[in-house]
Every structure is written in C-alpha cells, then in structure tokens.
C-alpha positions in Angstrom: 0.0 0.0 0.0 1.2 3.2 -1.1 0.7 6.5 1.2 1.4 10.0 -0.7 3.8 12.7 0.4 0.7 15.0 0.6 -1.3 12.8 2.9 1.6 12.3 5.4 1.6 15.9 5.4 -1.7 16.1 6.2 -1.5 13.3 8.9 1.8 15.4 10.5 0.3 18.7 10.3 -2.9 17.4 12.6 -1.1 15.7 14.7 1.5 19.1 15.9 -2.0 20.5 16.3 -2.0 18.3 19.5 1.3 19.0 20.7 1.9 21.7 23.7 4.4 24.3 23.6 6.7 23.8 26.7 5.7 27.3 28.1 1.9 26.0 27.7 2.5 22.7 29.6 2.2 22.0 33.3 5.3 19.9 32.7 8.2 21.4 34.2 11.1 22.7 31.9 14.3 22.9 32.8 16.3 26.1 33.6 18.7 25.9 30.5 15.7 25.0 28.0 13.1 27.6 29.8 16.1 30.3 29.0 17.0 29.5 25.1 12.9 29.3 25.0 12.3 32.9 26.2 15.2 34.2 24.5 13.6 33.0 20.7 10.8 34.2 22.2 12.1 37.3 22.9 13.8 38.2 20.0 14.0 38.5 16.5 15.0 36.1 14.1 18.2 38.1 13.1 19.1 38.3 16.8 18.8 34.6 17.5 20.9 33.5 14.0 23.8 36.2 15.2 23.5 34.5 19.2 24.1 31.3 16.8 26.9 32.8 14.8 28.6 34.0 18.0 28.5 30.9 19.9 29.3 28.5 16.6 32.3 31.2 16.1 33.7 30.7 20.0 33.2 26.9 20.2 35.2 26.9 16.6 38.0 28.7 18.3 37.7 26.7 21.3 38.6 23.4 18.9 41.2 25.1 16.9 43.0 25.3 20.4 42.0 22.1 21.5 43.4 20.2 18.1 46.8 19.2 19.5 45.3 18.0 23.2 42.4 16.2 20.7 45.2 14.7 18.9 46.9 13.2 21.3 43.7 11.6 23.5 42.6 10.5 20.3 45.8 8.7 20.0 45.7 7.2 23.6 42.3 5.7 23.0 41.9 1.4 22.0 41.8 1.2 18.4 38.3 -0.2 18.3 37.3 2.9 20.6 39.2 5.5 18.1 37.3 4.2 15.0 33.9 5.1 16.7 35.5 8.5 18.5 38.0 9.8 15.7 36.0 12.4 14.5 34.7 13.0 18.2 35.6 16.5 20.0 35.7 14.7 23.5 37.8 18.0 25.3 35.9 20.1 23.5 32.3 18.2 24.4 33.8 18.2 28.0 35.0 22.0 28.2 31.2 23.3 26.9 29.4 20.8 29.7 31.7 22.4 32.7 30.4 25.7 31.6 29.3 27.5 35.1 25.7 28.0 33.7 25.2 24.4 33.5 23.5 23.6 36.8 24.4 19.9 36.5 27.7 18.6 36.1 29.1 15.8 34.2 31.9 14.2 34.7 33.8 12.5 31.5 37.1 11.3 31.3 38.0 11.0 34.5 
C-alpha cells in the first residue's frame, strides 16, 4: 500500500496540532531549555541567527586550540574505541558541559 507525500503531510500537520508548547504545559522545563525558549521568544530572528553565529564562532576557536590536546587523546584511545570516537571532539564536548551556567555537572574522562 502506497501513502502519498501530501497525505503524510496532512497526517503530520494534525497531529502538531495536539502538541503543547513547553511554556503552555504543566510539565516542568528545565532552567537551560526555559532560558533558550524565552530568548527565541524574545527576540528577532536576526538576533537569535547572530547569538548562533557568536556561539558556533567561539566553540570553533575553542577546537582550533583544542586540536593538538584532541590529537593526542585521540591517539591514547583502544583502536576499536578510536574508529567510533576519531572524528569526536571529546575535550571540547567536556570544556562546553563544565560551563558554570550548567546547573548539573558531568563528569567525563575522568
């Protein structure tokens, strides 16, 4: 049985017709995702693309300086482990979680 594109649209479009916004729900939201929701709330879409650019821009930097420290724990790792985690920015991944406005802390690596 074949379904067209145009009815799955239809199906999709009724169904986000029953879904809550997070604001709207009784559901509680954590700190982090109620803050990035007021702030596209709260501003423009040129605003929120430029927050974007910013953030991709430092996090970009952030790697460059992590490349040789990457290197090397990339080299450290089991070869099985390095096939699935080459391309992986593990210090990088680690350095954005300890940011102080996380509330919760992870712990990786140790």
């Amino acid at each position: 049985m074949m379904i067209s594109n145009s009815k799955l649209r239809s199906e999709f479009f009724l169904r986000t017709l029953e879904v809550e916004h997070p604001l709207n729900s009784p559901q509680l939201v954590d700190a982090n995702n109620l803050r990035a929701i007021r702030f596209i709330r709260d501003h423009d879409v040129a605003e929120v693309a430029m927050f974007r650019v910013e953030q991709l821009k430092k996090f970009s930097q952030r790697a460059k300086e992590l490349a040789c420290e990457e290197a090397e724990l990339n080299a450290s790792l089991d070869t099985d482990v390095r096939k699935v985690l080459s391309d992986k920015r593990l210090l990088l991944f680690r350095r954005w979680l300890a940011r102080p406005e996380w509330e919760m802390r992870v712990c990786l690596m140790n």
